[in-house]
C-alpha positions, -999 to +999 in steps of 0.1 A: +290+659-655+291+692-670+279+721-644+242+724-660+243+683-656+236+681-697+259+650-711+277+655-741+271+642-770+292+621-793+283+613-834+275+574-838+303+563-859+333+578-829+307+562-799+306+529-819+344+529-822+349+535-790+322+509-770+338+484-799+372+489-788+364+491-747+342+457-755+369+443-781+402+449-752+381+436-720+355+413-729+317+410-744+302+422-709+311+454-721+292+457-754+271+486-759+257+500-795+252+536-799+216+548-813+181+531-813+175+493-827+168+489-864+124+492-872+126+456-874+139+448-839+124+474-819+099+453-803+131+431-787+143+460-766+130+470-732+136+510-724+156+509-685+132+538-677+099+519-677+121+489-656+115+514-631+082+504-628+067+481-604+043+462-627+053+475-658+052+454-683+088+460-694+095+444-660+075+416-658+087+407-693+125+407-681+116+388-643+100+363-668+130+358-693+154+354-663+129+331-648+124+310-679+165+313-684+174+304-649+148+279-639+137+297-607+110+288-586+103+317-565+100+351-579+122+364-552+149+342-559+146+351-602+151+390-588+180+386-568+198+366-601+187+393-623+201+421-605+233+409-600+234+401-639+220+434-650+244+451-630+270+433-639+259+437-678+243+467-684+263+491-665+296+479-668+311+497-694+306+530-677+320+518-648+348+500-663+351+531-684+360+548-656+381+528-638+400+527-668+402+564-678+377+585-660+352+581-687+317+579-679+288+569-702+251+582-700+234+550-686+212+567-672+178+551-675+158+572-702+188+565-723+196+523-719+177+501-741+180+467-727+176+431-743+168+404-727+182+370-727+178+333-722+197+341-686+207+377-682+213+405-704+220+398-743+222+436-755+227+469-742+219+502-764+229+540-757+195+561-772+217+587-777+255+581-773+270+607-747+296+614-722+282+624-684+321+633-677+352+631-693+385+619-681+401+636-653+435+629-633+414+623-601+386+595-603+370+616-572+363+643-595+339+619-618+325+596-591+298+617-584+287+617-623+294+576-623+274+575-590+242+594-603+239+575-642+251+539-624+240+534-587+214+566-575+197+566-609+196+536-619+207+505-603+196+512-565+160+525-579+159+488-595+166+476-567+140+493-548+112+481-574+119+447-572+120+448-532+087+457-541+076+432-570+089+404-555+098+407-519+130+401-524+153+414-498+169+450-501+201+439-485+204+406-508+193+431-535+218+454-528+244+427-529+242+417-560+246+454-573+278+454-554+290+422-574+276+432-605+292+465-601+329+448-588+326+426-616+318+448-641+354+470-629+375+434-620+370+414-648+388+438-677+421+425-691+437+451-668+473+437-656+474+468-625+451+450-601+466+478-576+451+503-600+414+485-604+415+483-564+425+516-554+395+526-582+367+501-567+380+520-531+370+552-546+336+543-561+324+525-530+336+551-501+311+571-504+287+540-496+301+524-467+269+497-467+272+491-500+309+485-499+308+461-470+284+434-490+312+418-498+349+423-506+380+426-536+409+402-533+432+394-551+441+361-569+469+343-586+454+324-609+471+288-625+487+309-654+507+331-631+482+359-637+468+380-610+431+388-607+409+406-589+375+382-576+347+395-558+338+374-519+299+381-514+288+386-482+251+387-494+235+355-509+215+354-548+195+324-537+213+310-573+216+273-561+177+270-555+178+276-599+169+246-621+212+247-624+216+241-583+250+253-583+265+281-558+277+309-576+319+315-575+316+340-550+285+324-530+285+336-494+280+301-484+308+287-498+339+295-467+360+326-481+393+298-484+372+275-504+363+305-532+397+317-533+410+283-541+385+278-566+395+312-587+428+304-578+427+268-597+411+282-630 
């Protein structure tokens, strides 16, 4: 972030090129458009701001897609799903960004548009398409920037308001940022799983708690490739969905069993 903490500004066509090209290398997850929704489609887009909102009806519209989408019966239960795939949506290209380069998008809540979607996120949009911090030959030196627009201004407050809503707990809660967030930096078509480690090491250091809800290991998959898979230590209450099924990395599931699983696909 710049020393007066203003983000810089990039024209639509280079932010489009660039959020096409991170999305188009590493996978859909990491779609963002640059600039508000057409007239026409404005009402299909939630501002993150107003998320932010216990009540709101921005939130309650989102609790109910996932709900809907997901087939929970508890609203606790819908919360701890949708934060774990809003983190793992919405945010990731910043933090994969990152990871990658030390790039770090403005998504920051007053400038995320978010659309919902039959089960998770279906569209991400940058108001204004800017740059909190540019690359730099030490992640440390931008962590702080990807900390403040991902996890302290954004993700953690969610958090916090559906604690509230729903009663969900703020540990659970908390653990499915952390996966969102480890997914949203593991699952790149990045071959240096050394590099992606040593990267997730440096973003969660400075948040012991949230770094033990759960842990990186590495995988060989049954192509030969290696992969980093996020181990939960923190349950999303998935399985009690209309789907009953344990998510990869359920907590439930004994830590041998998951990495046997992710190593078989």
């Amino acid at each position: 972030m710049s020393g007066d903490g203003r983000a810089r500004v990039l024209d639509e066509l280079t932010a489009l090129v660039e959020l096409t090209d991170l999305a188009s290398a590493h996978g859909p997850r990491y779609h963002m458009l640059p600039g508000e929704p057409p007239a026409a489609e404005s009402d299909a887009w939630l501002p993150a701001d107003r998320l932010l909102h216990a009540g709101s009806p921005e939130l309650e519209r989102l609790l109910e897609a996932e709900r809907r989408g997901s087939g929970h019966r508890t609203a606790h239960a819908t919360a701890l799903t949708l934060i774990a795939v809003y983190a793992g949506r919405v945010t990731a290209a910043a933090v994969l960004a990152w990871a990658l380069d030390g790039r770090v998008w403005d998504v920051r809540p007053h400038n995320v548009l978010v659309r919902p979607g039959t089960h998770g996120i279906a569209g991400v949009r940058l108001r204004e398409p800017a740059l909190l911090a540019d690359p730099a030959p030490d992640p440390a030196a931008t962590v702080a920037a990807l900390h403040e627009a991902v996890l302290r201004g954004h993700l953690l407050p969610l958090a916090g308001v559906l604690h509230r809503a729903t009663r969900a707990g703020l540990r659970q809660l908390h653990g499915g940022v952390a996966h969102g967030c480890a997914t949203a930096l593991s699952s790149g078509a990045e071959p240096d799983t050394g590099l992606l480690a040593r990267r997730w090491s440096c973003f969660t250091e400075p948040l012991p708690r949230l770094a033990g809800l759960g842990e990186l290991a590495e995988v060989t998959g049954a192509d030969g490739g290696r992969r980093l898979r996020y181990l939960r230590n923190t349950c999303c209450l998935y399985y009690t969905s209309a789907e009953a099924v344990r998510c990869a990395s359920c907590c439930l599931t004994p830590r041998a069993e998951r990495l046997r699983a992710y190593a078989a696909r």
